[in-house]
C-alpha positions as a printed Julia matrix, in Angstrom:
227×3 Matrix{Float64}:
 -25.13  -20.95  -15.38
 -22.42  -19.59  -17.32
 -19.26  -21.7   -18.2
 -15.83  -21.59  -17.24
 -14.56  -19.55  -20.17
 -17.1   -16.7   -18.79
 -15.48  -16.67  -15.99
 -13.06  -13.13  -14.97
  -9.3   -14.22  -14.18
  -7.3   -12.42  -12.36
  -3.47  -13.23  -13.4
   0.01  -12.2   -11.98
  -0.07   -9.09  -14.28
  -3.59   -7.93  -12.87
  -1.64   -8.32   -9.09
   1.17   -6.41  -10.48
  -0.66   -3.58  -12.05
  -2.77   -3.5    -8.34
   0.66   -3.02   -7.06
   1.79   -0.71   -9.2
  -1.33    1.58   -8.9
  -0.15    1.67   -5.12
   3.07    2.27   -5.46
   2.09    5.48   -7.77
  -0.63    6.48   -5.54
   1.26    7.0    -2.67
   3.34    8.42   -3.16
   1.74   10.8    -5.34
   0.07   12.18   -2.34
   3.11   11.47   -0.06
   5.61   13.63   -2.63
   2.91   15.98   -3.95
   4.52   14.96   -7.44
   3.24   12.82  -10.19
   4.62    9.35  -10.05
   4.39    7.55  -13.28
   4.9     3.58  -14.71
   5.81    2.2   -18.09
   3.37    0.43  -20.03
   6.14   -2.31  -20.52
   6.37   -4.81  -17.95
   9.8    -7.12  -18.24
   9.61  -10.81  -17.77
  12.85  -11.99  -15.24
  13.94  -14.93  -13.93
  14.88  -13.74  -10.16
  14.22  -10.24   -8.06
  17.57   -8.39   -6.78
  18.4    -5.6    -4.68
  20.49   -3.13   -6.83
  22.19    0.34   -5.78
  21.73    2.04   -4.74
  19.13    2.21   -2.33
  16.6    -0.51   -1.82
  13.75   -2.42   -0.24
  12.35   -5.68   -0.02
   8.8    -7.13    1.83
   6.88  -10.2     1.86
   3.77  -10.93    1.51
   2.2   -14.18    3.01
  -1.15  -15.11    3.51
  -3.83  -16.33    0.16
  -0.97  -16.12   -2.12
   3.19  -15.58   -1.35
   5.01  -13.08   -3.02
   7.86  -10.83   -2.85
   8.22   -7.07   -3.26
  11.56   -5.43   -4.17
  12.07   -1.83   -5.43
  15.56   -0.42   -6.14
  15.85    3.53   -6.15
  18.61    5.12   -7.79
  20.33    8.13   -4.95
  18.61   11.02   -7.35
  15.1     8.91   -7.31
  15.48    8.72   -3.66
  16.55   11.45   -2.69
  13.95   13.11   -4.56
  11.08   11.41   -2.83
  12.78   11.71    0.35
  12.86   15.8     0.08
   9.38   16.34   -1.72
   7.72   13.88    1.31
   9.19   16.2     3.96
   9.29   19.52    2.26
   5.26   18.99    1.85
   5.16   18.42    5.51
   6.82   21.82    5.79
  10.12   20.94    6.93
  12.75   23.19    6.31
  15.2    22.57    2.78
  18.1    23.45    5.81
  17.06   20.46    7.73
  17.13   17.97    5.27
  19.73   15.03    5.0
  22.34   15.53    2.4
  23.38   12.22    1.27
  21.13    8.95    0.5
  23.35    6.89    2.5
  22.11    9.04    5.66
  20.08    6.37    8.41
  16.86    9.9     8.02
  16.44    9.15    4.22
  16.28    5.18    4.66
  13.96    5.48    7.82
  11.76    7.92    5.51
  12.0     5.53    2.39
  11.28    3.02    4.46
   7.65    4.36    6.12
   7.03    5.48    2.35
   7.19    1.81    1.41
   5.08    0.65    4.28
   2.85    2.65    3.17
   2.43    1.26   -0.08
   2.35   -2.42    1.09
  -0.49   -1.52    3.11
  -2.44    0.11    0.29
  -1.89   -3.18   -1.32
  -2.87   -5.66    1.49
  -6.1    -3.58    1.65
  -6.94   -3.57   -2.21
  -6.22   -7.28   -2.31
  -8.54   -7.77    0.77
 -11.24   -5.48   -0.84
 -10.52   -6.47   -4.82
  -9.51  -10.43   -4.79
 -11.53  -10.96   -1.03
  -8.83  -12.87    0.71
  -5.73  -11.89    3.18
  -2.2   -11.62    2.7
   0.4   -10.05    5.78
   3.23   -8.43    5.35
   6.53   -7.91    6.83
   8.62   -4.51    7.53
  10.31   -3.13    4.66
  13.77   -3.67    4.91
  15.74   -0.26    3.3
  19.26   -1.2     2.81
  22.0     1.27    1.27
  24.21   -0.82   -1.43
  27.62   -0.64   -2.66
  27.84   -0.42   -6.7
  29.88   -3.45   -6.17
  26.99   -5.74   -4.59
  24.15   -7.43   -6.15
  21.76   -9.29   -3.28
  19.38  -12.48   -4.45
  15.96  -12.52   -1.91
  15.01  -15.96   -2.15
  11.3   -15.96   -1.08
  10.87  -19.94   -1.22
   8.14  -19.72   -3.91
   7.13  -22.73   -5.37
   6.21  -21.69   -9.01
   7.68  -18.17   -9.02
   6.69  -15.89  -11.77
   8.44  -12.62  -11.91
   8.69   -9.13  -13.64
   9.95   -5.35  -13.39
   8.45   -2.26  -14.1
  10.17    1.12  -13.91
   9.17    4.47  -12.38
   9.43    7.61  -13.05
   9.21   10.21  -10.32
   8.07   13.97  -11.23
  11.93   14.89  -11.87
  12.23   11.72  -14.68
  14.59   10.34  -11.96
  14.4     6.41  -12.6
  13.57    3.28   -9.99
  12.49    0.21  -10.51
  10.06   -2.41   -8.61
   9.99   -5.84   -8.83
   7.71   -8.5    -8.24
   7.93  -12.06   -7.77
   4.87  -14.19   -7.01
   3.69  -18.24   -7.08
   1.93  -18.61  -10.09
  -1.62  -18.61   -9.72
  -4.67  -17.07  -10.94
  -8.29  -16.03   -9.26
 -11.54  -16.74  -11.02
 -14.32  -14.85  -10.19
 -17.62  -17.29   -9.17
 -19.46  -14.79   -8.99
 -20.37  -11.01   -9.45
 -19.86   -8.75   -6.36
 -19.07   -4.87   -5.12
 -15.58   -4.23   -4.2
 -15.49   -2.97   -1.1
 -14.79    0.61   -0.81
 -11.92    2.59    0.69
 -12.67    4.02    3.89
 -11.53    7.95    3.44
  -9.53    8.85    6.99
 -10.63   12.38    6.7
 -14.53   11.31    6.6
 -14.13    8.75    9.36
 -12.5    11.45   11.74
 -15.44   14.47   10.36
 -17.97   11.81   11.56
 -16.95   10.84   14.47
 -16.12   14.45   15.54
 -20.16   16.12   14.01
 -21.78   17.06   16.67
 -25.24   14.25   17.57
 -28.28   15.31   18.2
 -29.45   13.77   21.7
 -32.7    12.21   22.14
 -35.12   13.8    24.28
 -36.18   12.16   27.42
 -39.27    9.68   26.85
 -42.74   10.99   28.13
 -43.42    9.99   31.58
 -45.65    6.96   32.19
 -49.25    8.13   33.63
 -49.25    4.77   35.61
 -46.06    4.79   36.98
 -46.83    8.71   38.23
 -49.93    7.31   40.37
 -48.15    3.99   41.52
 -45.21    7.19   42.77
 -47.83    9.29   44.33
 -49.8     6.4    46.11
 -46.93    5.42   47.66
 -46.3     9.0    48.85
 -43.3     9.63   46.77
């Protein structure tokens, strides 16, 4: 049996870079634009919502946590446009400002998004369950800092920053109890289901099975009974 120093440990950075990688993915896909993350992670004592847009969620469940990420108005405005420009909307129907209610409903289902790639990857990656709650988008005055206290017993905290396919800047910050996951033993992450496969399968035509032969004894009990 191998000892405890064998053992794999997943820390707060190995949640954070899981986190990152789904903040990147999508909206990669969601933007059509490569999202990239420093290397650098910064160590901080408390998460804040900053201008001047912004978003927090928490997660609850096998470990608590908060999720803030601060988008400067270029940064989001730039998502914004790229998500609905590759869904072919029209550059003429686009909101103007990032203080419009359309680009903080649209930065908000962006960021649901990405806590739900999380959830999953921490469901199929660590094998327990954490919920989440709506992403809260709120547009802030230069003048106002907000605190999110997320009641964490041991928090441990840190920032990375973004950079969106136009080197427009936002941050995301992470604040988590400290704990770490050792793994007892080896097993297969589960795999992502692929939406487009799912749908393709249930939609392929099935072959259907031919009636089964017809039972000889049954045929005479038909006939002797004049049926």
């Amino acid at each position: 049996m191998s000892s405890s120093t064998d053992r794999v440990v997943y820390s707060t950075e190995h949640v954070l870079t899981s986190l990152c990688n789904s903040v990147t993915r999508v909206l990669t896909v969601a933007t059509q634009s490569q999202i990239q993350y420093s290397a650098m992670v910064q160590r901080i004592t408390k998460t804040c919502l900053r201008p001047d847009i912004g978003c927090f969620v928490l997660f609850d469940g096998g470990f608590s946590g908060l999720m803030v990420i601060n988008f400067s108005a270029q940064a989001a405005m730039e998502l914004y446009s790229s998500y609905l420009l590759s869904m072919g909307m029209s550059k003429d129907e686009l909101a103007r400002s990032y203080t419009s209610d359309e680009v903080s409903n649209v930065m908000g289902e962006l960021m649901n998004q990405v806590a739900g790639d999380f959830t999953g990857k921490v469901r199929r990656e660590l094998q327990t369950h954490i919920t989440q709650n709506q992403p809260k988008m709120l547009v802030l005055n230069k003048q106002v800092m907000l605190s999110v206290d997320a009641n964490l017993d041991q928090p441990e905290a840190r920032r990375v920053t973004f950079y969106t396919g136009n080197n427009n800047i936002f941050y995301l910050e992470l604040a988590i109890d400290r704990t770490e996951f050792l793994k007892l033993y080896d097993f297969e992450p589960q795999q992502r289901a692929n939406p487009d496969e799912v749908m393709a399968e249930a939609n392929a035509p099935r072959d259907v099975a031919p009636p089964p032969p017809p039972d000889n004894d049954t045929d005479e009990l038909l006939r002797s009974l004049g049926m």
